[in-house]
Each structure stands twice: as structure tokens, then as C-alpha cells.
C-alpha positions as CSV (number, residue, x, y, z in Angstrom):
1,X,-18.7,0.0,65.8
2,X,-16.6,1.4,62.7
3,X,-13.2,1.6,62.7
4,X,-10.9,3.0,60.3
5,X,-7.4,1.7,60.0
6,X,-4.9,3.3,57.7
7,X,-6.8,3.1,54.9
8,X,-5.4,4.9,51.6
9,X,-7.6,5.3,48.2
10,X,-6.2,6.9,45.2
11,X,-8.2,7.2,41.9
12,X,-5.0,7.5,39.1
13,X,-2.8,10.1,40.6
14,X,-5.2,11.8,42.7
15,X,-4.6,10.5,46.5
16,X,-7.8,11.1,48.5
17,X,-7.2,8.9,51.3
18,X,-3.8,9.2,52.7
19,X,-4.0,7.2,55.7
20,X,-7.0,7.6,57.1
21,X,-7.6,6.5,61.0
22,X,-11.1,6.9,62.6
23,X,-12.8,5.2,65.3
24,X,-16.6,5.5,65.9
25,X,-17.8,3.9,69.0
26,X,-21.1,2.0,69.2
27,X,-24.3,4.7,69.4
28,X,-22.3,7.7,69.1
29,X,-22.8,10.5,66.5
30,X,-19.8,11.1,64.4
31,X,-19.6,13.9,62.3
32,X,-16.4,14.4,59.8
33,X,-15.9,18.0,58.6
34,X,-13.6,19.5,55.7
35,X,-13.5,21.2,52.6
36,X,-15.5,19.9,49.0
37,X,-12.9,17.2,47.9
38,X,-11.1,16.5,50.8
39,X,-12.1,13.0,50.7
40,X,-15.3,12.9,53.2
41,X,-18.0,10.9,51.0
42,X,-15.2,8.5,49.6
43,X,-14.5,7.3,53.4
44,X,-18.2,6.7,53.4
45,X,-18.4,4.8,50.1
46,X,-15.3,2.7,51.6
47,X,-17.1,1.7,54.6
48,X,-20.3,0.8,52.7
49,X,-18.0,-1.2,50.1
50,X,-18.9,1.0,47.0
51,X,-15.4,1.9,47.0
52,X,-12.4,-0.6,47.7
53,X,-9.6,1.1,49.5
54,X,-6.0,0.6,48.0
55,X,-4.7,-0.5,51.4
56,X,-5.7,-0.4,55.2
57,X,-8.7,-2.3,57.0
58,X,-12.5,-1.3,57.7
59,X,-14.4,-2.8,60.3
60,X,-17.9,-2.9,61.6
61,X,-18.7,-4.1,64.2
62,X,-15.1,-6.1,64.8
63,X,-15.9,-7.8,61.6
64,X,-13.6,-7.1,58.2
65,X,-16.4,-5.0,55.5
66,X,-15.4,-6.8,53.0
67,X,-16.0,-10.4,54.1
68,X,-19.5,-12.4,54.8
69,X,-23.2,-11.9,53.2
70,X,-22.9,-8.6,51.3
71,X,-26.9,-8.2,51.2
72,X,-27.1,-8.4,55.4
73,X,-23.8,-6.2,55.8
74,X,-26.0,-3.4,53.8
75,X,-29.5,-4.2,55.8
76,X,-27.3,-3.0,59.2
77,X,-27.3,0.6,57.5
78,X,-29.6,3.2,56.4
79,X,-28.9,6.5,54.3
80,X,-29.9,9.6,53.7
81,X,-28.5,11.0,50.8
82,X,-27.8,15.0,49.6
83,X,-30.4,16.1,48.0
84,X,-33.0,13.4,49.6
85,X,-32.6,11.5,46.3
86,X,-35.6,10.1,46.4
87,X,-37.4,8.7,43.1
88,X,-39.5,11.0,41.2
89,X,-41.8,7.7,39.4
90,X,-42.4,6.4,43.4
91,X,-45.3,7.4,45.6
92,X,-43.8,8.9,48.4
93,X,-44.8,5.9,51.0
94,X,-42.8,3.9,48.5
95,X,-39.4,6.1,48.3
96,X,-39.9,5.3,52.3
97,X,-40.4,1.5,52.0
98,X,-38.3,0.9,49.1
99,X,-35.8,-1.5,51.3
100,X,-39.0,-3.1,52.4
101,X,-40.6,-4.4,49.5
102,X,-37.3,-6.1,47.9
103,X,-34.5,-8.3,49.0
104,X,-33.5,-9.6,52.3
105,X,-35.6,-7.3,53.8
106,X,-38.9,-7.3,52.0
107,X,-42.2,-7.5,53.7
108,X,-46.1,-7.5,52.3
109,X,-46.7,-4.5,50.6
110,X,-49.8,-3.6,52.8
111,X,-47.3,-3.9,56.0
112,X,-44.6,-1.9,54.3
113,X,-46.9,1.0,53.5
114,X,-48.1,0.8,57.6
115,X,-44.3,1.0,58.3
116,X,-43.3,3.8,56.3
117,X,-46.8,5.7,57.3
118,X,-45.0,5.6,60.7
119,X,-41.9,6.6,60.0
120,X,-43.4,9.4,58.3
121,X,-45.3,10.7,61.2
122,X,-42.1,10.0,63.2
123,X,-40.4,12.9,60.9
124,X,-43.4,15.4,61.4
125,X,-45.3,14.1,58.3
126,X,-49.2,13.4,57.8
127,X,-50.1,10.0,56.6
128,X,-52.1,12.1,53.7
129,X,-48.5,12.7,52.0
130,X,-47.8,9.4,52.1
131,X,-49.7,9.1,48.4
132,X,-47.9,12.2,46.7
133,X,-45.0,12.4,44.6
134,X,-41.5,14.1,45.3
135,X,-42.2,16.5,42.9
136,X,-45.2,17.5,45.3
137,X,-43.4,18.4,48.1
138,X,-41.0,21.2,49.4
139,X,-37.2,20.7,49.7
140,X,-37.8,20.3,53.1
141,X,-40.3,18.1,53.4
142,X,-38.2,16.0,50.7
143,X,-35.6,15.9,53.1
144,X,-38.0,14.4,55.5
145,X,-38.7,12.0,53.4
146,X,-35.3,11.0,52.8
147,X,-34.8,10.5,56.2
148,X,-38.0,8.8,57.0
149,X,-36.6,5.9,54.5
150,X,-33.0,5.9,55.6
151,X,-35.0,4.8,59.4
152,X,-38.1,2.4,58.0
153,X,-35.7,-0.5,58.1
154,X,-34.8,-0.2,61.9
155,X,-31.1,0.6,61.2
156,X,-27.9,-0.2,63.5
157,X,-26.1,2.6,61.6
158,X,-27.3,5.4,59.4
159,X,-25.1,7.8,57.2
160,X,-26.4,11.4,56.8
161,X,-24.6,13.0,53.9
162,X,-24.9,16.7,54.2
163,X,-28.2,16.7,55.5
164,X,-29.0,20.2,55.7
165,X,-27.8,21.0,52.1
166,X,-30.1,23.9,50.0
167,X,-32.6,24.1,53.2
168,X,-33.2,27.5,55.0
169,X,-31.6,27.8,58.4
170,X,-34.8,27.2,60.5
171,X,-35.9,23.9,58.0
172,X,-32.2,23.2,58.4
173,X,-32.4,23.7,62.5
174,X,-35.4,20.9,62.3
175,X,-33.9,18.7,60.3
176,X,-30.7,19.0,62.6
177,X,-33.2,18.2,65.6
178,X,-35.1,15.3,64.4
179,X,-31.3,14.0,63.7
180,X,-30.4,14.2,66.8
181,X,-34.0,12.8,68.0
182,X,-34.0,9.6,66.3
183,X,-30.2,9.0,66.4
184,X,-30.6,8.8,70.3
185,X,-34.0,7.2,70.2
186,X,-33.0,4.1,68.1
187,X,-29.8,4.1,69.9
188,X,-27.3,3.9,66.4
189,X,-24.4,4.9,65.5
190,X,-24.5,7.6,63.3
191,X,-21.7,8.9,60.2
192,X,-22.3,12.8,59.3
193,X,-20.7,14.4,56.5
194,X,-21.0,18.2,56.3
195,X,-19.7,21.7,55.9
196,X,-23.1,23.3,58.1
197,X,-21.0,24.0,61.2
198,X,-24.8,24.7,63.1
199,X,-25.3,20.7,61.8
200,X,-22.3,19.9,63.7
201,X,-23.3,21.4,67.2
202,X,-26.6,19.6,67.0
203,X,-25.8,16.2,66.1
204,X,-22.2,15.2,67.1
205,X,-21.1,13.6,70.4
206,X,-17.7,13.5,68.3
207,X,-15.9,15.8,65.2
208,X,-13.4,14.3,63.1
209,X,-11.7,16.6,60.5
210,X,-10.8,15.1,57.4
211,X,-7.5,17.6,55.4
212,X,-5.2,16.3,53.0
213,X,-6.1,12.9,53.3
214,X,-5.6,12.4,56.7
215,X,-7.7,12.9,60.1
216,X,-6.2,16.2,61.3
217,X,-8.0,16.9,64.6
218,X,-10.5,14.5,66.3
219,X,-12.1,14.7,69.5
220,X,-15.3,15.5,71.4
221,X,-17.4,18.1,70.2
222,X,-17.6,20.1,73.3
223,X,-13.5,20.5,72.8
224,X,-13.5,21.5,68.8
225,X,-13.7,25.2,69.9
226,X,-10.9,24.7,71.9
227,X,-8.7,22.8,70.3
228,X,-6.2,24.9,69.2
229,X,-5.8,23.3,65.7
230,X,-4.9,25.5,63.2
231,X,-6.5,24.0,60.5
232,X,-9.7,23.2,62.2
233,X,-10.1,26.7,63.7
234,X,-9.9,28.1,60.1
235,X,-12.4,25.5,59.1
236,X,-15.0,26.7,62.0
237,X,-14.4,30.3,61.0
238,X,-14.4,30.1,57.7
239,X,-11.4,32.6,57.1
240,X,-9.6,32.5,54.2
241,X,-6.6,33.3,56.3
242,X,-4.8,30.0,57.5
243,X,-3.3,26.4,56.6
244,X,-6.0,25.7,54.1
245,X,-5.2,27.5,50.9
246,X,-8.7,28.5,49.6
247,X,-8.8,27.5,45.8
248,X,-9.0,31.0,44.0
């Protein structure tokens, strides 16, 4: 479904990407690991477009991400963003419809709110929060939110960018779950960026590991433990002995 070919990004003389090559088949769960700056969200923002790479080739779906209707490329994606990002002046049945009542995608506003009630409910939510405000609502339940809205549109893909980020470890374990729960129910593919190892065992059928600008280890997540990669093993343990010099 996404493919990854070579591609390099520099901004000035920092090199991110180095030659990056990734291949996500169609409905599988991806998850790419590494340390803060190794290069994990700008690989995201280079398949969504935000970022051009320098050189190499993205494709969805066989299909160069850079060419054809920019507005129906986007509506084949959902998001959920660190932090939920969701926006404070919005109801919160609004931050969940927001695709739906603009653009390509915009319905009637009484549907949309029926739509995003659903998707609530789908994420554990009761309509009756549907009329609050972020500000209203814990961090988790922001978080549900968030991913409530990065589903109302009926994605193909969907990009969780450290989902679990500044939530307790049980909040975090149901987050993880309803991840995993959707992603198989609406049969997409999924992109995961995170450092929450306990993230990674719930939601990926596949690990990449993204060091020095490159794709150091990939594989299936039932081998990761295994593999024998250096790098990655130092990742998974978090020791400050290894490969990876820890910035001091």
C-alpha cells in the first residue's frame, strides 16, 4: 500500500533521511521505532506530501504521492496526532467531524454530528460528551477523541503519531487496544510512530527501525526480540550501553 524507495530529505545541512526503504503492505500495521530526531515524523510528512523529499519515490497504493487530485489523495488518510490536537473553540462532535463538514468530503451537518456520535461510541465514549469542549475532558479521553476523528471519515490508511504519549500505562494499554480493534475491523493499513515499546507489541504485525537515516532492522514483530540487531536490541532495552550514543 506504501512504499518507500530511497528517499533522502535534508533541511540545510542536517540529513534526516538518508535513504530511506520501507514497504507497508495493504491492511498491515506498521510501526517505525527510533530515537527523538531520528527522522520518524518527517517520513510521515513525506508520505502525506507536507514535506517533499530531495530524492527517491513514495507510493500509495502503486500510484506516485505527488501526482493526481491532492484533496482525494488526503481523504484516503486519517490521523491522529500527539497530543490529540484537537481544537479548543470546537464542540467535541465537531473536532470528530471536522473532515465532514468541509471539502471533498463534507456532508449535512445534522448527518455529520450522527457520524461522529458513532465514532464516539466506537472509542468507549457517550453521546452526552459529544457537546463538551476539549478543555472538558481528561488526556485520555482527548485521546479518544483524537482517534474517533482520525476514523469518522472511513479511512484506507490512518497514521498514529505516538499515540500513547503523557497517558498512564493502563489509559495507554486501552488506547493501544482500541488501536488494534479498529485497525483490524476497518481492515487499513496502519503507520505508527512511537518510542512506547508496550504500543509496539499491541499494534504491529510489522517493526521498522528508523537510525541514522536509514531503516536499520525491519521485520515481523514476533521476530524483533530476536533479531539480533545491535542497535534495535539497545532500542528495546533502553540501555545506554550500545551503537546508539545517548546525547548527554
Amino acid at each position: 500500500m506504501i512504499t518507500l524507495d530511497n528517499v533522502h530529505k535534508s533541511f540545510g545541512s542536517n540529513h534526516v533521511l538518508r535513504g530511506v526503504n520501507l514497504h507497508v503492505p495493504r491492511g498491515s500495521s506498521m510501526v517505525i521505532i527510533g530515537g527523538s530526531g531520528t527522522g520518524k515524523s518527517v517520513a510521515l510528512k513525506c508520505v502525506l506530501g507536507l514535506v517533499t523529499p530531495d530524492s527517491g519515490q513514495i507510493t500509495v497504493d502503486g500510484k506516485p504521492n505527488d501526482k493526481g487530485d491532492r484533496d482525494a489523495f488526503l481523504a484516503r488518510f486519517g490521523m491522529l496526532f500527539q497530543g490529540a490536537a484537537l481544537f479548543d473553540s470546537l464542540h467535541v462532535w465537531e473536532n470528530v467531524a471536522f473532515r465532514l463538514l468541509r471539502g471533498t468530503l463534507k456532508r449535512p451537518r445534522a448527518e455529520a454530528r450522527e457520524i461522529a456520535i458513532e465514532k464516539l461510541r466506537r472509542v468507549g465514549l457517550k453521546p452526552d460528551v459529544a457537546d463538551r469542549f476539549p478543555a472538558e475532558l481528561s488526556g485520555g479521553m482527548q485521546k479518544r477523541v483524537g482517534l474517533a476523528r482520525a476514523i469518522a471519515a472511513d479511512p484506507e490508511i490512518i497514521f498514529f503519531d505516538e499515540p500513547t504519549t503523557g497517558l498512564d500505562p493502563i489509559m495507554s494499554g486501552v488506547i493501544n487496544d482500541l488501536i488494534r480493534e479498529i485497525v483490524v475491523e476497518m481492515g487499513a493499513t496502519a503507520m505508527t510512530i512511537t518510542h512506547d515499546m508496550s504500543s509496539v507489541r499491541a499494534i504491529a504485525d510489522s517493526v521498522a527501525m528508523l537510525h541514522d537515516g536509514v531503516i536499520q532492522w525491519t521485520g515481523p514483530v514476533a521476530e524483533m526480540d530476536a533479531s539480533g540487531d545491535p542497535y534495535l536490541r539497545q532500542f528495546i532495552t533502553g540501555s545506554a550501553d550500545g551503537p546508539i550514543e545517548a546525547v548527554r
